[in-house]
Residue, then its C-alpha position, 0 to 999 in steps of 0.5 A: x523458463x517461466x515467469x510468473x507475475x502475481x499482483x496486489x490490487x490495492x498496494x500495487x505489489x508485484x511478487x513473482x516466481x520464476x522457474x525452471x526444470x522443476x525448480x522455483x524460486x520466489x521474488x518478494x513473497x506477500x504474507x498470504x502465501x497460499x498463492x505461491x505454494x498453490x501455484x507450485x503445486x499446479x505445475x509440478x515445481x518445488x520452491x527451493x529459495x526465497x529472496x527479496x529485493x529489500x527491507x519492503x515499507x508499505x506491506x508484510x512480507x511473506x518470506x519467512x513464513x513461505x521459507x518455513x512451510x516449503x522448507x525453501x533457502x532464505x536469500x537476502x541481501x547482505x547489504x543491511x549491515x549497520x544501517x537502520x533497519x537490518x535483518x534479524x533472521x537467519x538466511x544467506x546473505x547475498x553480495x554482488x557476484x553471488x548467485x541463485x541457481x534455479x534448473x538452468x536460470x542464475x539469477x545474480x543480486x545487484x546492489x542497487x541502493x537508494x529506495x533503501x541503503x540494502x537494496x537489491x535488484x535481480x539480473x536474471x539469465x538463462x544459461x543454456x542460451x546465453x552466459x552473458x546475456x542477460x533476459x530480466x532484471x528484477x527491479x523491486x522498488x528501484x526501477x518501476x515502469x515510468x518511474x524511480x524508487x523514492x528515496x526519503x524512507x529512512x527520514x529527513x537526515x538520509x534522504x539525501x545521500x540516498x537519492x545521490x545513490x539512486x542516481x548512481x544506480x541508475x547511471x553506474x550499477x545498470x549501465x552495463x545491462x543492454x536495452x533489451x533487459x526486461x524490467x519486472x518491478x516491485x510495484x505499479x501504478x498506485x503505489x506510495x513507493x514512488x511518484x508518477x508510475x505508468x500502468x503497465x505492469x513490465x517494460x524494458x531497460x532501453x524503453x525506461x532510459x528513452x523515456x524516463x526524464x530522471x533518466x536525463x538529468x545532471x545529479x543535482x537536478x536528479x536530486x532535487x526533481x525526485x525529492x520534491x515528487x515524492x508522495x505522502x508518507x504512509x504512517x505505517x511504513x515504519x512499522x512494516x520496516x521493523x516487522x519485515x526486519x525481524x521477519x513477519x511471522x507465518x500467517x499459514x493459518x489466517x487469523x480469525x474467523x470466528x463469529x461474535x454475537x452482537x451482545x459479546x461485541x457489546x461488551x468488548x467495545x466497552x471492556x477491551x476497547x476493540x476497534x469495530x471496523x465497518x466494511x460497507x459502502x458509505x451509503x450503507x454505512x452511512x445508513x446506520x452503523x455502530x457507534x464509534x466504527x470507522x467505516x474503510x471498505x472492502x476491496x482494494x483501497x482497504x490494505x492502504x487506508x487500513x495500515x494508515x488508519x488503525x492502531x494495530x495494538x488494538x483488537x479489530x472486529x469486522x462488520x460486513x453485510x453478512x458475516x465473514x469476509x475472507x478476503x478483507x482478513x488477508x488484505x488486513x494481515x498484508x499490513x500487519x494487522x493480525x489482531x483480528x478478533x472476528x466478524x460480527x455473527x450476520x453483520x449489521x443485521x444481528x446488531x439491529x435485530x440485538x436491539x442495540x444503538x446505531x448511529x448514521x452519517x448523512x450523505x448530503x448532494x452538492x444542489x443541497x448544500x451549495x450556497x448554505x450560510x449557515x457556518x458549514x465547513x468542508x474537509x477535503x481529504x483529496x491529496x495536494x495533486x487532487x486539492x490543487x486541480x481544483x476544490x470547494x472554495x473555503x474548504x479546509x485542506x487535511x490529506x485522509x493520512x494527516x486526519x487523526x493528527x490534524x483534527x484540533x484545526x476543527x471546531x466540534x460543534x461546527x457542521x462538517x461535510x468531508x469531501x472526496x473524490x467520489x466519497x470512498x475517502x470522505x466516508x473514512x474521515x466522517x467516521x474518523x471525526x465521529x469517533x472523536x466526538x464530531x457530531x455535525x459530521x455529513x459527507x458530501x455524496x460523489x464527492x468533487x465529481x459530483x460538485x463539478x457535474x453541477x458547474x458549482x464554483x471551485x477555486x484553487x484551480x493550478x494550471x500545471x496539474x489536469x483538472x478532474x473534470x477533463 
């Protein structure tokens, strides 16, 4: 038996496959799913079946473009009916007391709602050992190490009952399970599917029940913790809901890795309103970018911001330092967005050397800008734990995700400095506030940390939340 864990930096996804005797089956399947049919063919193993825990939120799933490509059986859960999101594609539907049978492994679906209304977990047992003992459970977004699945994403009106589920599954539907069980979730720590998640990446059933304070608690104190710790709500989620749901098409083939030449993106910012999304650093961004892109970098922040942020009808031309950047295209179709045109031909370098206009954003010090009088604003994009550990005072609170809706509470002719943590973020919103019209748009560099380096006066501070600078 072998369990293989793969991982998502960004999103915080974990995917697994385990396997047996020759024979695999894949939990949770991301988009890309070279990985898995990579992995298979490392170590000898055919993928027969495909499942997943429930109808994922925060990213694309790969399940039925892997199911397409290996010819594996696709097994989910048969819990969907009649709720809000059901799936459309062909499959079989699993119930409690089922069974997947890899080689030697049962791996048997438990219905375990409150993330989602269909959800399930995975009890995992190796039949030549025990037929009763279970080894793992699976718990998708369920269970996480130091954490619960939150339980508002299908909205205002089923939150509710949804966390009194979640309080069932936790003290009915795993009761039966012993303490030794490992706990493999769907997610870890920096994930939005649920609040206050530990860095570790397994743990087990006994170690969550001693340790976990929803554990603990009456349901009604259950109900009202989780509810008032759930973290901000990602725009996109819906729309990955409704894609997962009808299946996310194969992405065997990433799109697109064409180049375009600087005078053919010229043309297709004013003829297609193409989304020119800018890859780099804020200092490089910040030094000259095209007018109008919005600058979300590379790496593992990118799915996240990327899903929240762009319009996935739009066109999305991506500008690196030099061309390509394979890995941000996989992180941009994990989210769904598959309108990818190409990359400009030699980044920023062939749009200058073109001729073409570019437009900058300053990055000003705390010392620069600490004390002026001259009607300066700060925007800080931190989240509220952030905000209330302690901020600029004066400063206009508006969390990154609310910015596109919120920018009305902004004067446009008044100068902005967007703040941050260390500036990732704030270089995200001054390309935001640029692209609609802000002009007097700076970010301040480093962001709060730099702020606080300086001793600069910070208001705000809650005692109740640590403060960033201890």
């Amino acid at each position: 038996m072998t369990i293989k864990q793969f991982e998502v930096p960004g999103l915080a996804q974990y995917s697994y496959m385990v396997s047996s005797e020759g024979e695999a089956v894949v939990i949770d399947a991301m988009r890309d799913f070279d990985r898995y049919t990579a992995y298979a063919a490392e170590h000898g193993l055919k993928i027969t079946q495909i499942t997943e825990t429930h109808i994922h939120a925060d990213f694309a799933a790969g399940s039925v473009g892997l199911a397409e490509a290996t010819g594996a059986k696709l097994a989910l859960s048969g819990y969907d009916e009649g709720e809000l999101y059901q799936y459309a594609m062909p499959r079989r539907r699993l119930k409690d007391g089922d069974a997947i049978r890899v080689g030697r492994l049962r791996l048997e679906p438990l219905h375990t709602p409150g993330h989602t209304p269909e959800h399930l977990s995975f009890v995992l047992y190796d039949v030549e050992r025990s037929v009763t003992e279970p080894v793992a459970l699976f718990s998708g977004d369920f269970l996480f190490v130091g954490s619960l699945g939150r339980p508002d994403l299908l909205g205002e009106e089923a939150k509710v009952g949804l966390a009194h589920e979640l309080y069932r599954s936790v003290h009915e539907r795993i009761a039966g399970l012993p303490d030794s069980v490992l706990v493999y979730p769907g997610h870890g720590a920096g994930s939005l599917c649920g609040a206050g998640m530990s860095e570790g990446a397994e743990s087990t059933l006994g170690y969550e029940r001693a340790t976990q304070h929803l554990f603990r608690l009456s349901e009604e104190e259950f109900v009202k913790d989780i509810l008032a710790s759930v973290p901000p709500m990602p725009v996109y989620y819906p729309r990955m809901k409704r894609l997962n749901a009808a299946g996310a098409p194969s992405v065997a083939v990433l799109p697109s890795g064409r180049a375009i030449p600087a005078s053919e993106l010229k043309w297709m910012i004013a003829g297609s309103g193409a989304t020119v999304l800018d890859l780099r650093t804020p200092k490089a961004f910040g030094a000259g970018h095209i007018r109008g892109a919005l600058n979300i970098g590379a790496g593992q922040n990118l799915s996240l911001w990327a899903g929240w942020l762009l319009d996935p009808e739009r066109p999305l031309v991506l500008v690196g330092e030099g061309g390509d950047d394979e890995e941000s295209r996989r992180a941009l179709v994990r989210v769904g967005l598959d309108g990818i045109a190409g990359f400009l031909a030699e980044g920023m370098a062939g749009w200058t050397e073109a001729g073409y206009e570019t437009a900058k954003t300053a990055l000003v010090s705390a010392t620069e800008i600490a004390g002026r009088e001259d009607g300066l604003l700060f925007v800080d994009v931190r989240n509220d734990g952030e905000w209330a550990s302690g901020h600029i005072a004066g400063a206009e609170h508006i969390m990154l995700g609310d910015l596109p809706r919120r920018m009305d509470v902004l004067r446009k002719d008044a100068p902005l400095v967007a703040v941050c943590g260390s500036g990732y973020r704030a270089s995200v919103a001054a390309s935001l506030l640029q692209a609609h019209g802000f002009e007097r748009v700076s970010v301040l560099d480093g962001g709060m940390s730099a702020w606080q380096e300086q001793g600069l006066q910070e208001a705000g501070f809650v005692p109740g939340f640590p403060h960033p600078s201890r």
